[in-house]
N, C-alpha and C positions, 0 to 999 in steps of 0.2 A: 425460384428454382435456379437462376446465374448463380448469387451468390454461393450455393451450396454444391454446383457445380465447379465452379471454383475453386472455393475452401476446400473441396477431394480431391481437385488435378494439384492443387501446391501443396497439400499433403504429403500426399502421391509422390510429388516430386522431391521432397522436403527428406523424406526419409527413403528413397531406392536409393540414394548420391551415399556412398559410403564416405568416411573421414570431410564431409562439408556439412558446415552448419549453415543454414539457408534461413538469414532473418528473416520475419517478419512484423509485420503490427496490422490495427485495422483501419481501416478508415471511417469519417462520422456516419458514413450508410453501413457503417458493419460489413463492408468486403473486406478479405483480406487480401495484404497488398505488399510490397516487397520494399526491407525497409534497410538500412546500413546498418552493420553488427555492430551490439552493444555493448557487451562484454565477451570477451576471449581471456581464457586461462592463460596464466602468467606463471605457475608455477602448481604443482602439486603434493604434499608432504603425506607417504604415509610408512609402512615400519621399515621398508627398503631404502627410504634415503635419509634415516632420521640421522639426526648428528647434533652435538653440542655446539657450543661455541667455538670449541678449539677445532671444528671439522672430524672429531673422532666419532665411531660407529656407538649407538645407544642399542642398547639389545632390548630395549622395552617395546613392545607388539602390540600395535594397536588393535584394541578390540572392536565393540559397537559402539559409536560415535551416535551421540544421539543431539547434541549440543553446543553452542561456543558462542564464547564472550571473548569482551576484550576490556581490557584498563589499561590506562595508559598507553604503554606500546606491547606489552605482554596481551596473550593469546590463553585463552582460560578452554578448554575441550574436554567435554564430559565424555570419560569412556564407561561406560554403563556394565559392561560385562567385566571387563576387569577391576570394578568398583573405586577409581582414581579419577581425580582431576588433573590430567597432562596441562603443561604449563610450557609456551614458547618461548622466546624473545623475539623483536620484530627483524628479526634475520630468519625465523621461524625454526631455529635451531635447538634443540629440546635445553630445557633449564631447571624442569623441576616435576616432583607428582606427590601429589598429597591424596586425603592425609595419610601421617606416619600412623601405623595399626598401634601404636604403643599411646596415644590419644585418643582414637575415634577409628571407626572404620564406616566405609559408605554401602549401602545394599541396591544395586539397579538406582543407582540417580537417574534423573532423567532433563533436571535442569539445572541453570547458574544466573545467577545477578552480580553484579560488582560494582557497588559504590565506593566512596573512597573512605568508607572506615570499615567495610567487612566484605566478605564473600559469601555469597550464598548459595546454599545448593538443595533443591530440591532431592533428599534422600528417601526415594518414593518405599523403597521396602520395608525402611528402619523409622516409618511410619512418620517423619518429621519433617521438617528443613533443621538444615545442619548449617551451623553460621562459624566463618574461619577469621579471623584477620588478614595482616596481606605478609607477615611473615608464616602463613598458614597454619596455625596454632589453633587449635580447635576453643572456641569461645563460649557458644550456648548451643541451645538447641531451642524451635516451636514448636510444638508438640499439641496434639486434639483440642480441634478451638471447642468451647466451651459451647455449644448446641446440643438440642436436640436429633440433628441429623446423621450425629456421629454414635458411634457403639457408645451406651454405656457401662458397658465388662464387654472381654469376651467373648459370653455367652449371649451375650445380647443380638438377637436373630434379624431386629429390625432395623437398627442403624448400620453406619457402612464404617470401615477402617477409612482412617487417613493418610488418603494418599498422594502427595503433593506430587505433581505432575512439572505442571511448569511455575517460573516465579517472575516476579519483576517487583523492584525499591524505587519510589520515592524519592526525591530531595530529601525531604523530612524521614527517613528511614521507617515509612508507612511499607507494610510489604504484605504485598498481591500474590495469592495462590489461586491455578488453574490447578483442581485437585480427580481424580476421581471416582466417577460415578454421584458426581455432585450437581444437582440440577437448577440450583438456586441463584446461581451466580458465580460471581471468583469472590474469593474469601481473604477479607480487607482483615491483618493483624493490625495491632497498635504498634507503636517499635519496640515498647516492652515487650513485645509475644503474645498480649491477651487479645482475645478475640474481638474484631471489633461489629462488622457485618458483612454481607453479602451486597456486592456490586453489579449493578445490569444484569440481570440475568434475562438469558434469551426468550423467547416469546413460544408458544407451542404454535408450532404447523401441522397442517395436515395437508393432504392435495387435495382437489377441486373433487377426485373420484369420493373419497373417504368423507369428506362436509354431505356429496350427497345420500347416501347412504345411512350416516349417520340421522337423516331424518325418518328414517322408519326402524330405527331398533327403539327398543325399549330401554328403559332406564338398568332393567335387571343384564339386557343384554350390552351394554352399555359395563356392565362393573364384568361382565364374564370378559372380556376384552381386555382388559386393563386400564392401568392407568399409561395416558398422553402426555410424557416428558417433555419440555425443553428442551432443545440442542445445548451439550456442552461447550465450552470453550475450547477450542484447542490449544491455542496459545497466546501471547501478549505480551507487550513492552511497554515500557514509560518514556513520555518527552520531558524535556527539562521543565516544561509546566504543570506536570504531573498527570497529563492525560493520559487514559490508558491506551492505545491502541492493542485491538484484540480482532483474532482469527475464530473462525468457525466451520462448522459444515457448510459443503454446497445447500445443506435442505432450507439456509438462512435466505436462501434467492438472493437477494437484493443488498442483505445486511450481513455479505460474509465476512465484510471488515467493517467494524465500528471502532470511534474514537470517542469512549468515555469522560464525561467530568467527570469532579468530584461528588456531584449528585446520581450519576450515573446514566445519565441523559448520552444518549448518542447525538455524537456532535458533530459525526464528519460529513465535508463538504462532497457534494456527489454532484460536480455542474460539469463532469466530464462529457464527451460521445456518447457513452454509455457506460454503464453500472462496472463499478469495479469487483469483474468477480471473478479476473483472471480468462481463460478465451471464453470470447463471447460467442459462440456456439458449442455446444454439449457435441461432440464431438462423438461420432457412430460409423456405422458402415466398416466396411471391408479394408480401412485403411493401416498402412503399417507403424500407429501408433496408437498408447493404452487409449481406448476409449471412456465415454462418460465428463462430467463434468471438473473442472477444477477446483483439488482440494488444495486447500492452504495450511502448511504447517508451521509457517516460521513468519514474523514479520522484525522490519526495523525501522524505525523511523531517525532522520538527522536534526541538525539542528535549522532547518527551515521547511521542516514542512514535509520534504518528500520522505517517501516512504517506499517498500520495496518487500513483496511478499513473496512466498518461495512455495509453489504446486508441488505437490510429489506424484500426483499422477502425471505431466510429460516433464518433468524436470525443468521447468520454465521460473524462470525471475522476472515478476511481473512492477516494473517500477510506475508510480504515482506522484502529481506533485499535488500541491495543499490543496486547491482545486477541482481534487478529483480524476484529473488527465490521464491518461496512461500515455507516458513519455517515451517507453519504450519495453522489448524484452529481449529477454535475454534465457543462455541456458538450454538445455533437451537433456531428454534420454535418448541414447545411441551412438553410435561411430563417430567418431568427430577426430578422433587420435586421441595419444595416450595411452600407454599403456601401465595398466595397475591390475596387479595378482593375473596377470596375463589374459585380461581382458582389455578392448580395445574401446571402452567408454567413457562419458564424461561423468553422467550421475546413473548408476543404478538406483538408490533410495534414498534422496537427497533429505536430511533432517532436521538442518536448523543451518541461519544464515547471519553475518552480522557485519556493520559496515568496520571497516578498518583503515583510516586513512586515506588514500586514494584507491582505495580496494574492496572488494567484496569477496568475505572468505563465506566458504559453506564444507559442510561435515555432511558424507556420506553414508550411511553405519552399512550398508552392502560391501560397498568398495573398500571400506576402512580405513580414509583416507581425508585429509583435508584440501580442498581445490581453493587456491589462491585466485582469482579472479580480477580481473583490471577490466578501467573503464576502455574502449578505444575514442579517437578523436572527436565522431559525432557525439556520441556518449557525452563527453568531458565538456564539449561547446551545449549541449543541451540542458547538461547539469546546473554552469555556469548561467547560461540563460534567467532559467527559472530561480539562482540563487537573487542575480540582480532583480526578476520581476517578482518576487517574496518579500524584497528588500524597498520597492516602490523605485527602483531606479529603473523607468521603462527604455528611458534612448539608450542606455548599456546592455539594456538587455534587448532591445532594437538593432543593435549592431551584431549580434553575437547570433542572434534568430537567421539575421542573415548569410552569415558566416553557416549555421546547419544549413540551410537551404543550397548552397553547395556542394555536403555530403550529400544529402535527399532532398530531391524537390518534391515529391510527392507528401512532404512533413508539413500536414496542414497547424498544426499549435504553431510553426513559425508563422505563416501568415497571417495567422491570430495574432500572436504577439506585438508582430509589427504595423498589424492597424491597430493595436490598443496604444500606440507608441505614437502612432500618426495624429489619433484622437486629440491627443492628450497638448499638441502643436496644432490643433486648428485645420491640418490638413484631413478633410472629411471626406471630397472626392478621394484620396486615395488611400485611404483607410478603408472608403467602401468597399472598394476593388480587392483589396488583402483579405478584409473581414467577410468576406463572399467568399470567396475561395479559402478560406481558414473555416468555413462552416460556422462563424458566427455571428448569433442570428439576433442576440440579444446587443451586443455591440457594434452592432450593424444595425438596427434598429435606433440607437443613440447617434451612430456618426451621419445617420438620414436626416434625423429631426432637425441636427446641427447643420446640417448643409440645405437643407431644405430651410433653414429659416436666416441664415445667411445671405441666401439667395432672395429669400425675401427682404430682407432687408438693403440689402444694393438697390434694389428697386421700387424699395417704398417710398424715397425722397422722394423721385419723378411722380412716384404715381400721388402723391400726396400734393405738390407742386399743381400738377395737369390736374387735379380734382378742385384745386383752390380759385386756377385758370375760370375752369368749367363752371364755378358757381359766382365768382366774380360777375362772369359775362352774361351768367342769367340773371344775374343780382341786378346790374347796370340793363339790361335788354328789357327788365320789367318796367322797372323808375323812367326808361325812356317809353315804353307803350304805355303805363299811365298817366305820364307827360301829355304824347300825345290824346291820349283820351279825352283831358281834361282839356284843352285845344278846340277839339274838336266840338264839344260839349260848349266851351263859350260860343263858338260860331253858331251853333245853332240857337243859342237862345238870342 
């Protein structure tokens, strides 16, 4: 009952504060707790400040932003409504929009990939993916993978249209469609375009109410019902290793982010506090934000591991490191400043997210706008932390844990850190003490055994010495009373 009284009063208090964003995170007992801000807006672009290079006005009007990538230092933004990919430079000053209509035209995209030999764009109405170069010249097209699950004319009442939703490429220019109304999995092309297979597809759920019920219908009433789908994918990206990291519904509980192999095995590490499913309470009551659980639309992952997924029920940036952690969040819906189309928010309907440099940019499709995002300091010392402890360099990342703990003391992963840092130099009393108060209980169990047999050891010489003493003396005390024995034995004969 605290914690949930709690979690209402900072709510509560979290959103009555007009134009304050009031961090927070959880703790490993699931309170919520009051944490240093992680990211704050650095910059916003949307049709009122656009500009080219040379600072002159673009008359191009952003639509519904559904989307964004990045290559190189250019900013790739699906506008869905006005059926273009807007293209920045990293001045985020407009540079370009494709395609030209006298090539190709797009219908409702709704995604983009960009490797370094093409562009890709999920062109969800015109049935395909549409694939560019990067002087954006229209190239090919993927068009209905060769299944049974897809129409065969038509007229065909049973199969569904192909309709690629979201996309993600491979090193090897393997490419992943989150399509819909597809229950099977994401749909693995070859890099020619033929069809290859269906990857991890989600598992069916039902709740605890519907399994018991389901034991007194009949089999007849049972097909009157329907048929019990899989959760689809929402969305997904690729790491330089070619795992897939992919998003889901809240209904996955536990699995709303997985990181596929190439077998399709989920592979991600989940040794956080708890379950990464974005806030750890389903959030209800009379409070002044959307209720329900967190859905996930967007995810990114960097080059070590963390990862960073984006709710669009309270506009929250939910960051992770390879571990499972939740490092920190970031983001809301509501007052914060700023003003855009003369509203005074930061995300009305946040849609897609992606790391940029020292940055984190996200597309809006409400606001119609793209929100430049920056780390702040603890941010940036935490980042940095987890890069060195990814990287096996624990005393760098020892020094820098402590450095957060400066911004926040109440940041238990630093004192984690720093007894795994301690561990690792033999110092195990004061590892214990960090790894106690960092809530870990597995490497706090390792720095006991180690200090407990340490300790043994200091004093197993003596005790092994006094043991050698003690049978010595019983050794020699016997040989002297059978001495005597024998003594006594001649006198009497």
């Amino acid at each position: 009952m605290r914690k949930f009284i709690s979690l209402g009063l900072f709510i509560i208090l979290l959103f009555s504060l007009p134009r304050v964003s009031a961090a927070y995170n959880y703790s490993p007992l699931m309170d919520v707790i009051a944490s240093a801000e992680a990211l704050i807006v650095n910059q916003v672009v949307d049709s009122s400040n656009l500009v080219d290079s040379n600072n002159d006005s673009i008359e191009y009007k952003f639509g519904t932003l559904v989307d964004v990538a990045t290559f190189n230092d250019d900013i790739y933004i699906v506008d869905s409504s006005n059926n273009k990919i807007v293209v920045l430079d990293e001045n985020f000053h407009f540079k370009a929009t494709f395609p030209d209509p006298s090539e190709a035209t797009l219908n409702a995209p709704r995604g983009i990939f960009i490797t370094k030999n093409y562009i890709y764009v999920a062109d969800t109405n015109n049935l395909r993916v549409a694939i560019f170069d990067h002087d954006y010249n229209y190239v090919r097209e993927i068009t209905q993978p060769d299944d049974p699950t897809f129409k065969s004319s038509p007229e065909d009442v049973d199969g569904y249209d192909f309709k690629p939703l979201k996309i993600a490429v491979d090193r090897n220019e393997r490419v992943y469609v989150v399509a819909d109304q597809i229950f099977e999995g994401i749909i693995d092309f070859n890099p020619d375009g033929t069809f290859s297979r269906y990857v991890g597809a989600n598992t069916v759920t039902i709740s605890a109410w519907e399994a018991f019920w389901l034991l007194f219908t009949s089999e007849e009433q049972r097909k009157a019902q329907g048929y019990r789908f899989a959760t689809t994918f929402v969305n997904l990206n690729v790491d330089e290793e070619g795992h897939l990291y992919t998003v889901s519904s809240s209904r996955e509980g536990n699995q709303v982010i997985k990181k596929l192999n190439y077998k399709g095995k989920d592979v991600l590490i989940r040794n956080g506090y708890f379950p990464q499913i974005g806030d750890v309470y389903t959030i209800g009551g009379r409070v002044k934000v959307p209720t329900g659980s967190s859905e996930f639309v967007d995810i990114d992952v960097n080059d070590y591991g963390t990862y960073s997924v984006l709710d669009r029920t309270r506009g929250r940036i939910f960051t992770y490191d390879f571990e499972g952690n939740l490092l920190y969040i970031g983001g809301q819906l509501g007052n914060i400043g700023g003003v855009t189309d003369n509203q005074s928010s930061l995300f009305l309907q946040p849609e897609a997210l992606t790391y940029y440099k020292d940055k984190l940019l996200v597309v809006d499709s409400l606001n119609k706008n793209l929100v430049v995002m920056e780390y702040t300091e603890f941010a940036k010392l935490v980042n940095e932390a987890t890069y060195h402890y990814y990287h096996g360099d624990y005393d760098k990342a020892k020094e820098i844990w402590e450095e957060v703990l400066v911004h926040n003391t109440n940041y238990y992963l630093a004192y984690a850190g720093i007894g795994k840092s301690q561990i690792r130099h033999g110092n195990y009393k004061e590892a214990m003490e960090n790894l106690k108060i960092g809530y870990d209980d597995y490497n706090y169990s390792k720095a006991y055994k180690q200090y407990r047999y340490d300790r043994l050891m200091k004093v197993f010489p003596y005790v092994i010495g006094l043991s050698l003493v003690v049978l010595v003396y019983l050794f020699v005390k016997s040989i002297r009373n059978s001495l005597k024995l024998e003594r006594e034995d001649e006198k009497n004969e």
